[in-house]
N, C-alpha and C positions, 0 to 999 in steps of 0.2 A: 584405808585409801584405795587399795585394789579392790572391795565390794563396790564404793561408790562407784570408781569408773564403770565395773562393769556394769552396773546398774543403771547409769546413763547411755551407755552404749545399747543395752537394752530397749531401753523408753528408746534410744533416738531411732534405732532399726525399728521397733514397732509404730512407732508414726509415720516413716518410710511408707510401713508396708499397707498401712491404714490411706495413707494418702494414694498410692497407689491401686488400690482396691477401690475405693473414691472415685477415682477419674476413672477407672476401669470400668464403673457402673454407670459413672453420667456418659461414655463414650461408649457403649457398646453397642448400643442400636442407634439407628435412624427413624425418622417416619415410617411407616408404611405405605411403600410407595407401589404395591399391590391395587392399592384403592384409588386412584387418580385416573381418572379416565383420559388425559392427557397420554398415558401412556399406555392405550388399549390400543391402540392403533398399530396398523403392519409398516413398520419400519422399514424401510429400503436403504440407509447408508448412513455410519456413524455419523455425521453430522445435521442428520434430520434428528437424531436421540438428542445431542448437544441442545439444539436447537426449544425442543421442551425443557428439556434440564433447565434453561436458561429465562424460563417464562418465570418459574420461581425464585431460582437460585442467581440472583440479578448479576453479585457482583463473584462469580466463583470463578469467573472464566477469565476476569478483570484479575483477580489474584493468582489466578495460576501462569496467567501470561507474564505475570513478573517474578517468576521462579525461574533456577536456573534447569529443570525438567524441562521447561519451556523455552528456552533462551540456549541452553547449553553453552552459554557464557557467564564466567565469572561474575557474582554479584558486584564485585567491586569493579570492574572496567568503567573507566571514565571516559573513553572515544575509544575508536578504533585500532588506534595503533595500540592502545593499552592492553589490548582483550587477549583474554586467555579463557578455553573451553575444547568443548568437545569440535564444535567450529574448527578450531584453529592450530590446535598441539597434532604434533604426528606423532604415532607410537610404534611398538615394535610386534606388533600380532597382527592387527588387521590395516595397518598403516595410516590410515586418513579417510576422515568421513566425506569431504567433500568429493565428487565427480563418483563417489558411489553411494549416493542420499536415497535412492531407493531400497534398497537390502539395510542400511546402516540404520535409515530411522524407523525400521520396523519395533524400536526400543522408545520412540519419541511420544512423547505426550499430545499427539497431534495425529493429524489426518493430512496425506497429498504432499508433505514433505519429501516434495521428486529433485526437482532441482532449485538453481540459485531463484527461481523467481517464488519461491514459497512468500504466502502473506501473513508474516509474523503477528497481524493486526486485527487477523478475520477469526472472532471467537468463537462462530460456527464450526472451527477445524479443532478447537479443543477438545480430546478426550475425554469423555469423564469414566467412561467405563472400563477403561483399561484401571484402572485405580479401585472404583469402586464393585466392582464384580464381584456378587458372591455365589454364581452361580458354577462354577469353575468351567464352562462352556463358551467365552470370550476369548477368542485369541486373535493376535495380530500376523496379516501372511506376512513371509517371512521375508519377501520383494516388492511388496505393493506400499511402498511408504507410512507405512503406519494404521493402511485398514487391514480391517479384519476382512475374510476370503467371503464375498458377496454372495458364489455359488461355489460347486464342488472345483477343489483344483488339487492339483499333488505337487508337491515337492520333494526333491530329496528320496522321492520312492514313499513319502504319505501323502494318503489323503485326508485334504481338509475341507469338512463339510460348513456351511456357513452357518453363523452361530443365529440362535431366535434374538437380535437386535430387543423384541418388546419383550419375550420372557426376562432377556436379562436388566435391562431397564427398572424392569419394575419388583426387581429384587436386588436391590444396591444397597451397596451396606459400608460402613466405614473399612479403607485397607486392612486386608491382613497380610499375612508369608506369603499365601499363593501369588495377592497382586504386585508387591514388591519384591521376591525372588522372580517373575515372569520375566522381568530383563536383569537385577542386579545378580542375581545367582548364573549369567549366562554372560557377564563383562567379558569383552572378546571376543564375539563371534563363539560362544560357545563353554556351556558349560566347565567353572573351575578354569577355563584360561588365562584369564587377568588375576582374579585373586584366591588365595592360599587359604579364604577364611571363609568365601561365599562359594558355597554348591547348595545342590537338594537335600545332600544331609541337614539342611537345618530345617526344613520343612516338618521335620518329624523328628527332631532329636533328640537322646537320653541325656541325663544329670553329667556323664561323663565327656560329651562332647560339647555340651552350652549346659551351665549351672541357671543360666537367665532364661534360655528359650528353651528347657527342659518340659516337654509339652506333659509330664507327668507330676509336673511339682513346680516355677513358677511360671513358664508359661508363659512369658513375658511376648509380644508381639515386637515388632520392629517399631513404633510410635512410642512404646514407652522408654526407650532411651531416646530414638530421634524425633523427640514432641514437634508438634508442626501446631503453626499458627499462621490463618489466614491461608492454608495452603504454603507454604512454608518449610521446609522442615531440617530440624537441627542436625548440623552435620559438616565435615569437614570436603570444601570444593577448591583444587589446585592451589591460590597464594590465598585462602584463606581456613585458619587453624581453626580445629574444631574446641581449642582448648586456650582459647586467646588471653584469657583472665584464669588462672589453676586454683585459684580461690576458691573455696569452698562456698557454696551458695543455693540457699534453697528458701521458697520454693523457689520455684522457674519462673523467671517473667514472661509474661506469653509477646513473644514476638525472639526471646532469645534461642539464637542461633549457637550457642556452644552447647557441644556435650561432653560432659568428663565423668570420669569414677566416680568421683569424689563429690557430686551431687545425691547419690544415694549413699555412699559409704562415710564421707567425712573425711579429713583429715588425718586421722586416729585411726585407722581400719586393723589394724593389727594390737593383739594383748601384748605384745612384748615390743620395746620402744626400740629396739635393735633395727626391725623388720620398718618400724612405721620410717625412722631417719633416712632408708635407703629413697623415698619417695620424692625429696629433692632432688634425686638426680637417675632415677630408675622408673621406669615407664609400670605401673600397674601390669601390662600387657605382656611386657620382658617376662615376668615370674609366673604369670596365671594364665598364659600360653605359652605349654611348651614345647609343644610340637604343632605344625602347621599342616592342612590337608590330612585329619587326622582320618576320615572316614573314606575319602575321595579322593584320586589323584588330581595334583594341579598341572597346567604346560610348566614348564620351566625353560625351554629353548623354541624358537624357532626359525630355520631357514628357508629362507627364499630363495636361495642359490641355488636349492636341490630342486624349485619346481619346474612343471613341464615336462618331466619323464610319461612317456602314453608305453600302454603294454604291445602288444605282438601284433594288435588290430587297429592301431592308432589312437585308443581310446584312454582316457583318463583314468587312473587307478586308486586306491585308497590302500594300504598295510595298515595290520591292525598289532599291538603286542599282547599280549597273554591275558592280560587282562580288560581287554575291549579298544583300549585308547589307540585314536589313532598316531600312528608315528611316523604314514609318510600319503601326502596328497598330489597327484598331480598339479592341483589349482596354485594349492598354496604351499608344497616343500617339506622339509622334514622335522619331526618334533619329539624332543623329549618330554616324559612326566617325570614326578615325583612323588610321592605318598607318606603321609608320616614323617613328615622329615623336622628337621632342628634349625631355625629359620636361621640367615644370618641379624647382624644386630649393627645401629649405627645410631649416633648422635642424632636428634629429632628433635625441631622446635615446632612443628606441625604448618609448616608453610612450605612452598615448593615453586621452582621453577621450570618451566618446560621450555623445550627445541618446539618452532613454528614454522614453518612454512619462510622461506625467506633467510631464516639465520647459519651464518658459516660454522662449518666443524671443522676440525682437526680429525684429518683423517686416517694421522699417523697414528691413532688412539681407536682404544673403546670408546665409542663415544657416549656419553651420558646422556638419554631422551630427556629425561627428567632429574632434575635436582633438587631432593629433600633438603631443606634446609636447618643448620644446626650444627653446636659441636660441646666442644668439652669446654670450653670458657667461655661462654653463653650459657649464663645461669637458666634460663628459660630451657634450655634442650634437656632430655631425658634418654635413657638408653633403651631402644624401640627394637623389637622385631618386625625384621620384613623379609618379603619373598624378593629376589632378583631374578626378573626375567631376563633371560639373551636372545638376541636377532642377529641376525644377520639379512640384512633390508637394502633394498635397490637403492642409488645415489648418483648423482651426476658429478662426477670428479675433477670436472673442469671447472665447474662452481664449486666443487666443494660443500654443496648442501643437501641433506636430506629431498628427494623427493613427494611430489603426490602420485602413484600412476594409478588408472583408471583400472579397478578391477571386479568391476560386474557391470554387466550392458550387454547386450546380445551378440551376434558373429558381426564384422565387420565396423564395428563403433571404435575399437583398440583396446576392448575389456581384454584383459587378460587372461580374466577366466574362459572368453569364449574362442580368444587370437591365437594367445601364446607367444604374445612379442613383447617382449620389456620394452623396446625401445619405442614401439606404438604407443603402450599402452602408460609409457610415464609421458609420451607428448600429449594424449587426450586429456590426463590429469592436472598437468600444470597450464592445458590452454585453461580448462576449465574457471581453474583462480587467478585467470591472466600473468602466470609466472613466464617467465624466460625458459629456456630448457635449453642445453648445450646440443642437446644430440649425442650426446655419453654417459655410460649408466656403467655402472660398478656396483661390488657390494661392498657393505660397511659393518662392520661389527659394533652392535649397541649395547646395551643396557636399561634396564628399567626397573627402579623400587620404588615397593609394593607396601605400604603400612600393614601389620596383621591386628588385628581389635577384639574380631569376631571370635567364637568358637570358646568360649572362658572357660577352665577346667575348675574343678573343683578342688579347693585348696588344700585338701591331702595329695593331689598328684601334683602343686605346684614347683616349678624348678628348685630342686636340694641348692642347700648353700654350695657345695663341693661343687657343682658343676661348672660354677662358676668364678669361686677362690681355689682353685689350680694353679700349677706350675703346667700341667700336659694336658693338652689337646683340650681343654675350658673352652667354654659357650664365650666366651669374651675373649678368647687368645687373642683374635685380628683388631679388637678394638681399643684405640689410642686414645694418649690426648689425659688419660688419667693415670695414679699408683691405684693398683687394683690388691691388697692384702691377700697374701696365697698365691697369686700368679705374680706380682714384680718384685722385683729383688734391686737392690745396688749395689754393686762389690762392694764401694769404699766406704758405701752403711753397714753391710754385711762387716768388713775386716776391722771395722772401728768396733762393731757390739764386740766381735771376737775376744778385739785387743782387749775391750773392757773387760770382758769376761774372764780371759787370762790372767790381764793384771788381777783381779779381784779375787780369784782363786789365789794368786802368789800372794796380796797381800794377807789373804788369811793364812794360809801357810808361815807364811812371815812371823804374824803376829800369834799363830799357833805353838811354833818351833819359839819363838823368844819367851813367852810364860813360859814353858817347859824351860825351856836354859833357866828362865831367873827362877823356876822354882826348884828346879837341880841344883844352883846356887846356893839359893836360900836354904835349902837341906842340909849342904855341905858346912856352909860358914855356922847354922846352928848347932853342928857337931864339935867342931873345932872349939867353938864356946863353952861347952858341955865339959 
């Protein structure tokens, strides 16, 4: 019995990897877009590039305008009051993208993305080469709404020289690491601040930090778990779970948007059925990461209440701690990291709710930006690791709502960065979205979780059972809602096994000492016969 399974498990991972290999060969190149004389030409602005792109690749710009890359709204929104996105959610690191569209969509799949009048509709402004660059010489300035720097400019103390438009054009290749970490390994305003699982370690990582993107063994590219179709690609966006069917299912139908373990592993991933049972109600992710930010620190706090301190000359300053991170900015306040750390863990159905623009908090509270959604009687939910960010973020207390304030735009606009006035600079923000604003700004103590996915270890370092079935200080002590074996106890289940146990002990004793009596008896009375 145990040959066969393993020997189907076998066949099934080698078809896996066959299949895989498969798509890896039909997907590895493109044409050669070297030999097009369409693109010998001196380019003068991404969307003159767009523009040829588009002479062949008729409907690419049609399919990526209907991604949420492009939309930064929730695929499922049905009208406006519905939507949920990058648009709309306010968070706790760089607070809100609207009224600061120029620096925010330096991450956007677009071009000119400055303010509210952007033309959602003009396929000219589509990117293609922030995607498809393989020349590593494409970058977007980091204030010019999503072009790349025309001529020389500096930022930040670098300079950025403007990239060759037609060299990079005509060496375009399908995404890899480079073009998808350029903004997800940077969520936040900056490398490792949003998430626990995306930095540059993975650009280049060993077997011990990703088993999957181990660039020395499989090598895996970011498409081979989040397959895209039509420009598309698979993966979990605000109230929609990346795991909405947990069925096991393969192949992939092209247009499917879910991605789970359990499309390359199976159902069955583990030889001992102990391990596989915990999978109804234990996240893959719980055991096979277990530590978070294992190569790179991530933020774990940040405050806005500390910013605006200028040093001895009026000027804006940065503190750095021991190991490069910054920990305190005039602009934006003060911040913890993290490194290495043991994430905490919550109930997860893979769907989530967020704070908008508009909606009342309770201020007597932490307040929750975001709400993962899930629990322990919700067969659907699983036991997930996540990062918790904290803020501490400007708010109008008379409304009682989260704010937007305006914080990049030049001197005198009410950026923050350039004023230093909250109270200017959340008025610029909420004319911006045509919000009300009291004229009162407070801070609020938030919260924000963070799913961990990324980073897979390798399954001799995954989480020991012990760490978990404790009584003391368990990776699970804070989490409710189940009897966890090893860490819960109930007295009157405890003093009942006891009773039983005691009774059970007396009655053998009982029925020990009474053979003994009847056969002391029966000694005695045979003598007396005798």
């Amino acid at each position: 019995m145990d040959t066969g399974m393993n020997l189907k498990k076998l066949l099934f991972r080698m078809s896996i990897h066959l299949l895989a290999c498969t798509v890896a060969v039909c997907h590895a190149s493109t044409a050669d877009h070297s030999r097009y004389g369409i693109l010998m030409q001196d380019f003068k602005s991404g969307p003159q590039v767009t523009r040829a792109c588009l002479l062949c690749h008729v409907d690419a710009a049609r399919e990526v305008m209907e991604t949420i890359h492009w939309t930064w709204v929730c695929p499922k929104a049905v009208d406006r009051d519905d939507r949920i996105g990058k648009i709309y959610v306010i968070n706790n690191f760089c607070i809100a993208l609207q009224s600061n569209e120029p620096r925010c969509t330096s991450c956007h799949v677009g071009y000119g993305w400055a303010d509210n009048s952007f033309d959602f509709t003009d396929k000219t402004l589509v990117d293609c080469l922030v995607c498809h660059d393989s020349t590593g010489t494409y970058k977007k300035f980091p204030t010019d709404a999503g072009h790349p720097a025309y001529e020389t400019k500096v930022f930040a103390g670098e300079t950025w020289e403007p990239p060759d438009l037609s060299l990079v054009a005509r060496n375009v290749a399908r995404p890899g690491r480079d073009n998808c970490g350029a903004c997800h390994f940077y969520g936040g305003g900056g490398e490792g601040v949003k998430h626990a699982d995306l930095d540059l370690s993975l650009y280049d990582p060993g077997r011990d930090l990703d088993v999957h993107m181990d660039s020395k063994g499989n090598n895996f590219s970011c498409q081979d778990c989040h397959t895209t179709y039509e420009h598309r690609i698979a993966g979990r966006c605000y109230t929609v779970p990346a795991t909405e069917n947990p069925t096991f299912q393969l192949p992939r139908k092209p247009g499917d948007t879910h991605i789970y373990c359990r499309s390359c592993h199976g159902n069955a991933p583990h030889a001992r059925g102990r391990l596989n049972a915990h999978l109804d109600r234990v996240s893959c992710q719980a055991c096979h990461i277990p530590r978070a930010a294992r190569e790179k620190a991530t933020k774990m706090s940040w405050d806005w209440s500390q910013a605006g301190r200028l040093d001895e000359n009026g000027k804006p300053y940065k503190e750095k701690d021991a190991d490069g991170n910054v920990v305190y900015d005039s602009q934006k306040g003060a911040f913890t990291w993290k490194k290495n750390f043991i994430p905490d863990y919550i109930w997860f159905d893979g769907t989530a709710e967020n704070v908008t623009i508009g909606d009342e908090i309770d201020d007597t509270k932490i307040v929750r930006i975001n709400l993962l959604g899930g629990s322990a009687d919700d067969p659907g939910s699983r036991i997930w690791p996540v990062k918790i960010h904290r803020g501490r973020q400007v708010y109008d207390p008379a409304a009682r709502q989260l704010v937007i304030p305006k914080l990049y735009g030049p001197k005198g606009s009410g950026a923050y960065w350039s004023d230093y006035n909250w109270t200017r600079s959340v008025m610029a923000g909420m004319r911006h979205v045509g919000m009300p604003f009291s004229g009162e700004i407070g801070f609020v103590e938030t919260e924000m979780y963070w799913p961990i996915t990324h980073m897979v270890a390798p399954a001799a370092q995954a989480v020991p059972c012990a760490e978990c079935h404790t009584r003391r200080d368990g990776r699970l002590a804070a989490l409710g809602g189940m009897y966890l074996p090893g860490r819960d106890r109930f007295v009157w289940l405890d003093r009942a096994g006891w009773l039983c146990t005691l009774l059970t002990l007396a009655g053998v004793f009982a029925h020990g000492g009474l053979r003994l009596t009847y056969r002391r008896l029966k000694q005695l009375l045979g003598r007396k016969r005798g």
